[in-house]
BATOR-284223 format. One record per residue (C-alpha): residue in three letters; x, y, z. Coordinates in steps of 0.05 Angstrom, whole numbers, plus 5000, padded with zeros to 4 digits. Example, Ala and Ser with C-alpha at 12.3 -4.5 7.8 and 13.67 -1.06 7.14 Angstrom:
BATOR-284223
ALA524649105156;SER527349795143;
This chain:
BATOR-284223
UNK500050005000;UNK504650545020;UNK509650324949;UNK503050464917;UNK502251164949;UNK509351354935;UNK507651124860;UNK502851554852;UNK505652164892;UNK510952084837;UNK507252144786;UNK505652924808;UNK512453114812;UNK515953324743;UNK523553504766;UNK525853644835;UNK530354254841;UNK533354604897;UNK527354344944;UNK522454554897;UNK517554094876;UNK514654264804;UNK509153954767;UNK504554024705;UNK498253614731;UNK491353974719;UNK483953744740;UNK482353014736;UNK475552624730;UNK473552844815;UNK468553194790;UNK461352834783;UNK457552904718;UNK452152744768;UNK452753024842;UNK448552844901;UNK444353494909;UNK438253564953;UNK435854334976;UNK430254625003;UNK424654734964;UNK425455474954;UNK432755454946;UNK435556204926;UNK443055854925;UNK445955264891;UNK452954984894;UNK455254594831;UNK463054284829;UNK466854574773;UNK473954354780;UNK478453924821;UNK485353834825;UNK487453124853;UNK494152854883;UNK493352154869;UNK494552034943;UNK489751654980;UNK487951705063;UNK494852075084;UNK491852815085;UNK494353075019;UNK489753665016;UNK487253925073;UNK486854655086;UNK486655095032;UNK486255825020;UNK486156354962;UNK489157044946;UNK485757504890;UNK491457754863;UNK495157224833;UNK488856754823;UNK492656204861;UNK490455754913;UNK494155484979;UNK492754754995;UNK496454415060;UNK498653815036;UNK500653465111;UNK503252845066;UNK508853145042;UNK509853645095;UNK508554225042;UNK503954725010;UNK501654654943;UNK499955214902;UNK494555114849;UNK493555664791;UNK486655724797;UNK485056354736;UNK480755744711;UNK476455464770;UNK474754904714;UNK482454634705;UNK486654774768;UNK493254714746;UNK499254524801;UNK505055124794;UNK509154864851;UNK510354674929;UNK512055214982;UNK518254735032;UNK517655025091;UNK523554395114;UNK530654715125;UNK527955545134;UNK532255915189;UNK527856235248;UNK528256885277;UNK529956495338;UNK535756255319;UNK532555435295;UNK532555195236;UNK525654855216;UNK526654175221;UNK525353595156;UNK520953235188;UNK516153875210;UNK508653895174;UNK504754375154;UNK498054525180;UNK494855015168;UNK495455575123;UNK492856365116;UNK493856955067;UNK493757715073;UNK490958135024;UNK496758324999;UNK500757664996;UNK503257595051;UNK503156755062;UNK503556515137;UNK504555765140;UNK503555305212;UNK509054775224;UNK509054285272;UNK515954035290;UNK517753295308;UNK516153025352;UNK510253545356;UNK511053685433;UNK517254085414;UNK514854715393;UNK513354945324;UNK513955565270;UNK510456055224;UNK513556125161;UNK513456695122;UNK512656685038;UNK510357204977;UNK504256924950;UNK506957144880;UNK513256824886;UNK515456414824;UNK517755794871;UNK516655564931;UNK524255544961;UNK524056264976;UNK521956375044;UNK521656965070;UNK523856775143;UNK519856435200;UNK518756505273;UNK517656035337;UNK510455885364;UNK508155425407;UNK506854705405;UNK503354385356;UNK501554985323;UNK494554755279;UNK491155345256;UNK492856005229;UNK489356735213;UNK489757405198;UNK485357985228;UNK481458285181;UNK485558825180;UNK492058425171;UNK495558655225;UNK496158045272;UNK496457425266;UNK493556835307;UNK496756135321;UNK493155685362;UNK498155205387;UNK493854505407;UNK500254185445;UNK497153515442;UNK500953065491;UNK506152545472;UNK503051835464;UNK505151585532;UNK502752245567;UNK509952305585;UNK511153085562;UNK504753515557;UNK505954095532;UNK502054875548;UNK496754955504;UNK496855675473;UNK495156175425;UNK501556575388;UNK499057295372;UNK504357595325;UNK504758365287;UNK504858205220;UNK510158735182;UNK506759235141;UNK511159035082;UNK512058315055;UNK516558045107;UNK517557575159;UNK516357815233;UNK522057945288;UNK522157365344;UNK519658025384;UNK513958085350;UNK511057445381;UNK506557405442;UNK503456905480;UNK496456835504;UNK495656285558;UNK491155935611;UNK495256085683;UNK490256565691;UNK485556015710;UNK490255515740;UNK489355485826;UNK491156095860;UNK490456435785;UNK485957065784;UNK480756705742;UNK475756295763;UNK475655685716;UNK467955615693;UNK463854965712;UNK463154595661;UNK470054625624;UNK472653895627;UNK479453865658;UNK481653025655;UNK486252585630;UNK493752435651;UNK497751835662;UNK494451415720;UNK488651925738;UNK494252505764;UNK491353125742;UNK493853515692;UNK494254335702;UNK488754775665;UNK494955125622;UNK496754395591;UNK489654085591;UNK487154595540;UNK488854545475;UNK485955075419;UNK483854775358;UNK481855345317;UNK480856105319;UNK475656655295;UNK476957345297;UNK472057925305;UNK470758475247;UNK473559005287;UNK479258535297;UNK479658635374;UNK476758025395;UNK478657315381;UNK473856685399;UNK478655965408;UNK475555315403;UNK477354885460;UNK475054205439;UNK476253585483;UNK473854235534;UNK467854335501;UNK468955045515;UNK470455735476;UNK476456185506;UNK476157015478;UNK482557375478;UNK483758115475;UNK488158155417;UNK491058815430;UNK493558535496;UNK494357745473;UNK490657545537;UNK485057095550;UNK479757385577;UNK474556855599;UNK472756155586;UNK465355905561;UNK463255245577;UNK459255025520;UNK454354525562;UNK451053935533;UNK446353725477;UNK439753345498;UNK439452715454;UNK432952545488;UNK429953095455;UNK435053165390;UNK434952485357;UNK440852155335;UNK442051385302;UNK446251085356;UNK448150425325;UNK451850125277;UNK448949395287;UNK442049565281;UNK441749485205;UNK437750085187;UNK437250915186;UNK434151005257;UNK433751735281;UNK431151715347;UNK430851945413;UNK435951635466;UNK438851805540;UNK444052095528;UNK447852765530;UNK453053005477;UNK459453475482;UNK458654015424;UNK465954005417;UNK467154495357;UNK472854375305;UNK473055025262;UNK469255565283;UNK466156245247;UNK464856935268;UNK459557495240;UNK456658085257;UNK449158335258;UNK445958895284;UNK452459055319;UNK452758445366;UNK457457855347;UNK455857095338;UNK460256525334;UNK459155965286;UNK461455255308;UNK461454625268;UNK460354075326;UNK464753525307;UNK467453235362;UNK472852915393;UNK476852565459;UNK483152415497;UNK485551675462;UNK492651575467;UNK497251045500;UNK497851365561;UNK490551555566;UNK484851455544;UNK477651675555;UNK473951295504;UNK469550715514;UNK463550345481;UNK457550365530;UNK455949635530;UNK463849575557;UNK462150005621;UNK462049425676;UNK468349105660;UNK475949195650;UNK475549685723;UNK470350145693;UNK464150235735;UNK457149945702;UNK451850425678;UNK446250515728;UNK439350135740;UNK436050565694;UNK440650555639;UNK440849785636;UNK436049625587;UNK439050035534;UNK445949745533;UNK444749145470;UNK448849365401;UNK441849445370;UNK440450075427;UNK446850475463;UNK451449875471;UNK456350105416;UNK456350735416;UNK462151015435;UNK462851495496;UNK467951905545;UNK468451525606;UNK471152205640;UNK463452465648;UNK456652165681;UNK460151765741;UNK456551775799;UNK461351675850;UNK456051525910;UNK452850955870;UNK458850685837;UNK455550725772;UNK454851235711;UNK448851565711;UNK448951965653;UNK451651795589;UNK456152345543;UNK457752255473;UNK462952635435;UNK460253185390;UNK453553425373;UNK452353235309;UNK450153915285;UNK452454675279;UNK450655175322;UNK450455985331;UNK453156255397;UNK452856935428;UNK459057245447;UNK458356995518;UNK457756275505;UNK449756365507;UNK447355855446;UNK443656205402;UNK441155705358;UNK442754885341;UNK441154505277;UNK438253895327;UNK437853225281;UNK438053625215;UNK444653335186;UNK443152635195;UNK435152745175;UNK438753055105;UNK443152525096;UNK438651985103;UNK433452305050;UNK439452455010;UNK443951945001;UNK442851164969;UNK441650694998;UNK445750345046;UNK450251025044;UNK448251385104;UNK453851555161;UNK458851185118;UNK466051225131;UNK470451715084;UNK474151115063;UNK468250565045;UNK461550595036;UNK458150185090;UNK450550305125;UNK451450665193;UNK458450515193;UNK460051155232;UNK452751185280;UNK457150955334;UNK461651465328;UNK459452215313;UNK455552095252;UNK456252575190;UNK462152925242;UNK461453645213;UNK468353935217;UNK469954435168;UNK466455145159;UNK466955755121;UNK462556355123;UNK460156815073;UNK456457405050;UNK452057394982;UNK447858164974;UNK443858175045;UNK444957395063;UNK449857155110;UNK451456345094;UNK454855805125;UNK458155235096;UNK459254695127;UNK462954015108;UNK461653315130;UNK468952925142;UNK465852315142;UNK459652185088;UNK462552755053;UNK458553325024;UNK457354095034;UNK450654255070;UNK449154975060;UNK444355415111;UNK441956195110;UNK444756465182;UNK442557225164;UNK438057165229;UNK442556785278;UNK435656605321;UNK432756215257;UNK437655895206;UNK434655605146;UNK436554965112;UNK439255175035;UNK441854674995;UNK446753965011;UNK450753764961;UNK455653134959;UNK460752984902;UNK462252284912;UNK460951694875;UNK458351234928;UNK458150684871;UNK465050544893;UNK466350124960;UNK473550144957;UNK476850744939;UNK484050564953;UNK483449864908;UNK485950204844;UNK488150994821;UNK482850944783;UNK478050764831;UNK480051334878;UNK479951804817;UNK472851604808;UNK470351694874;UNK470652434875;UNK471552884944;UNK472052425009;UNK473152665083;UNK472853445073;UNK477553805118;UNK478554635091;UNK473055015078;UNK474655685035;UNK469556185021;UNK472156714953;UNK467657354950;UNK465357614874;UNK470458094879;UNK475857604894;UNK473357104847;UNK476856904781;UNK470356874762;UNK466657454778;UNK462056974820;UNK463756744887;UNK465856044888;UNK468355474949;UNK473655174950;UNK474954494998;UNK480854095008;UNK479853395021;UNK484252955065;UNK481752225044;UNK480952374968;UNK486352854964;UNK482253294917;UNK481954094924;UNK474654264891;UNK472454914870;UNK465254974867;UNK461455524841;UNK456155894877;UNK449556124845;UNK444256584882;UNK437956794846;UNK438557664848;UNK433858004906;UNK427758284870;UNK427059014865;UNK420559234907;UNK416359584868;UNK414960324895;UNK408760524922;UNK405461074882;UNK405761654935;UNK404862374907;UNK408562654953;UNK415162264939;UNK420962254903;UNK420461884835;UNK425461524844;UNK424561274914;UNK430760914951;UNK429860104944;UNK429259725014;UNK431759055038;UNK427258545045;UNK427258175110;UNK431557565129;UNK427556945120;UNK425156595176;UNK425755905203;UNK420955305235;UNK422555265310;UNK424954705340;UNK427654315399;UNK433954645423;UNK435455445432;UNK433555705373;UNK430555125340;UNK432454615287;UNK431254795214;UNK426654255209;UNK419754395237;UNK418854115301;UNK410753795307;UNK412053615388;UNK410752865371;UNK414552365376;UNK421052255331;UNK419551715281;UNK424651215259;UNK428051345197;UNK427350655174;UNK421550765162;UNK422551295105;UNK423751985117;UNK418652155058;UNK413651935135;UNK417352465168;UNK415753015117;UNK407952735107;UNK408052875180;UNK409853625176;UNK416753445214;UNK421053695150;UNK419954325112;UNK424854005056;UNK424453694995;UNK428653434940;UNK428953894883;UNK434053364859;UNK437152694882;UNK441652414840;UNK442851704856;UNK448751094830;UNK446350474825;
């Protein structure tokens, strides 16, 4: 397998020269004649795939974030594989064309380090005016890491124009909308055997003016002592502190570990995504300081349905007792009416290494030293009900009775909208899975990224949203959201952050093929699987003239640019009114609204107060019952 993956990584590569990987490969066959689409019967925006450019490289996170600059029509796509960044020519959305690699291995640091040629890339972010920031982790990846500096418009890649040192494990990377900081949020994962944590933390650097590389000097640190014992913060209830090498507790500064960042419009505030936490920390980025912790709580799945099994043999949305971490991977940020709202895709995720680990199935509670579930929880433990699915084992124990009487499963299975102070705002409920289900052929839904299998990941965090972008299209506000698992782009109107509306989902993957790793061919075939990078590209930015995403998938290896379509606003007619101008000013028309539901805010699926009905038994029941406000304007199906 892994001569096979070097073959075709080869195959990309034309010459080799001074560390510069160059190659002549343009868009392949990713993109479906014939894409899974299903939207919402009024539908104002559709999402189509246009182009794709493809590594060959199967399951080894080949293209995972990616980002674009305006200027030079050119796309930056982490490819973790090959510890590099690609850049893709993108003037042609239709045939991306590969220019060359940015090697971030062998750059000299401000610090005096030389970045090391083992280090990855993860993440990647671009200024305005070209100024290319890339996030290496070093190895081993508790040691810490760098930002490297490049000109978006160079000619190759081996030109860096310096780097500095972060923190550990530094995974995500962004400007302020103003470009002049830039935020790192080092995760500092521990090392497998627990035996060096490192402090989680986020880097906030001033970004030069000019097209240059930051001064060491220019690098602060925002971190957690604040809320350690005896710190001047109270840590808030909620915020799950655990894990360590034989239950010794691990302080609050090593125990989080920021997985992504948002920044405000003004640029003052940044929101961090804390996600084995399930909590958001804010920083004052003028001051790189955190200023306060929100525990994110807990979803109700007694009330939210979920399909808990993956031994049950069918689609079976339904209600169950238990509770689920939101856990957010990437996070979004807008701004209406003045107030800001935080966007989270609820993926999530737990502590599972060597040294630790917090995960367990619940029919396995009751033996190997864990305590049993409770009395009440008993009947519900078969693989058919709970008994596989997989929960954290660091939650629900009551201590008194020796048992655990509350059940916590990682991630919600959803995105939500928060107020700035943690309050949530709004929660998509069951929508992803209901959407799926309808969606998808059968025997497809919660499939792996890497076979196609019924309910292969129900145990697990279903359709595990993970990526989002955000963007803004005349008076609407959208999210996009990807699915790492089933694959796919789900689309919803946010413009009122109380009432979301379900837009459009649409998946390009040929679920025809069960094995996409059996041939290059095959995994040609099989289109985008396990979307990672989520890039939003305004009209103005766009090659195009139309805004576009693009998403950078880690199974499939593809980067996919997709272009966006939104019918125009009508113009209200004026009301005749002597007495006014004859050309009287045009107004907005309001944001649509949106079904409540059963969480704050309300899923985008109307909620009729009976009971959930199994899925099983045909969602098409569901939506005769008035418990859907969707239909399928078109589902495109392989045999």
């Amino acid at each position: 397998m892994l001569a096979r993956r070097a073959a075709l990584t080869a195959l990309t590569a034309a010459t080799t020269l001074a560390g510069v990987a160059f190659a002549s490969t343009a868009a392949h066959a990713s993109v479906s004649t014939d894409p899974i689409v299903y939207s919402a019967p009024d539908a104002k925006l559709s999402l189509n795939p246009v182009g794709s450019y493809e590594t060959g490289v199967f399951d080894e996170s080949a293209a995972e974030i990616v980002q674009f600059h305006a200027a030079t029509k050119r796309a930056f796509v982490v490819n973790a594989q090959a510890g590099v960044v690609e850049v893709l020519d993108l003037s042609d959305p239709s045939a991306p064309v590969k220019l060359f690699d940015v090697v971030t291995a062998g750059v000299a640091s401000a610090d005096g380090s030389t970045v090391s040629p083992d280090a990855v890339a993860n993440s990647v972010a671009v200024r305005a005016d070209g100024l290319v920031a890339v996030a290496v982790e070093a190895d081993p990846k508790t040691d810490q890491g760098w930002v490297v500096f490049f000109d978006a418009a160079a000619s190759d890649g081996g030109s860096a124009l310096g780097a500095v040192r972060v923190g550990a494990l530094p995974d995500m990377v962004t400007f302020t909308p103003d470009g002049g900081s830039l935020l790192v949020a080092n995760e500092a994962e521990p090392a497998e055997d627990y035996s060096v944590d490192p402090e989680g933390s986020v880097s906030v650097i001033a970004a030069p003016a000019t097209l240059a590389a930051p001064a060491q000097g220019a690098v602060r640190t925002a971190d957690f002592h604040a809320y350690e014992e005896g710190g001047s913060n109270a840590l808030p209830e909620g915020v799950r502190i655990f894990g360590g090498i034989e239950g010794a507790a691990r302080p609050v500064s090593e125990n989080l570990e920021p997985e992504y960042i948002t920044v405000s419009g003004d640029g003052r505030t940044a929101w961090v995504s804390l996600q084995e936490a399930n909590a958001l920390a804010e920083i004052d980025v003028a001051s790189a300081t955190v200023t306060d912790i929100h525990a994110l709580g807990f979803k109700d799945f007694s009330v939210s349905p979920l399909d808990a099994s993956d031994r049950d043999g069918a689609v079976n949305i339904t209600t169950w007792p238990v509770l689920g971490m939101y856990q957010p991977d990437a996070i979004g940020s807008y701004q209406v009416d003045g107030d800001s709202y935080i966007v989270s895709a609820n993926e999530g995720d737990s502590r599972d290494w060597d040294g630790y680990s917090e995960v367990a199935r619940v029919k396995d509670l009751g033996e190997d030293g864990l305590a049993p579930v409770c009395d009440d929880l008993a009947p519900f433990v078969t693989d058919e009900q709970l008994g596989r699915l997989n929960i954290t084992t660091a939650n629900g124990l009551d201590a008194d009775a020796g048992c655990y009487s509350e059940l916590y499963a990682f991630g919600g299975r959803s995105f939500s909208i928060w107020a700035a102070d943690g309050t949530q705002v709004f929660d998509s409920g069951s929508d992803f899975e209901e959407i799926t289900a309808a969606a998808l052929p059968e025997g497809a839904f919660n499939s792996s990224h890497t076979d196609v299998a019924l309910d292969n990941r129900s145990d697990d965090k279903g359709p595990e949203p993970e990526g989002l972008a955000l963007g803004t299209i005349g008076s609407h506000t959208y999210a996009f959201i990807g699915f790492e698992r089933v694959g796919g782009v789900i689309v919803y109107d946010i413009t009122d952050p109380a009432a979301p509306s379900f837009v459009t989902y649409v998946n390009n993957r040929d679920f025809s093929i069960v094995d996409p790793s059996e041939s290059a061919e095959a995994l040609s075939g099989s289109g985008d699987l396990g979307p990672e990078g989520l890039a939003f590209v305004s009209a103005e930015s766009s090659p195009t003239g139309a805004p576009m995403l693009l998403v950078g998938n880690e199974v499939s290896g593809t980067t996919t640019a997709f272009a966006i379509d939104v019918e125009a606003e009508p113009t209200p007619e004026p009301t005749p009114d002597p007495t006014a101008s004859p050309t009287p000013a045009p107004t907005t028309a309001p944001a649509p609204s949106a079904a409540p539901g059963d969480e704050a805010g309300g899923s985008s699926l109307a909620n009729t107060g009976a009971e959930p009905l199994p899925v099983a038994a045909g969602v098409l029941a569901l939506l005769a019952a008035g418990a859907a406000a969707l239909t399928a304007t078109r589902i495109r199906r392989r045999a």
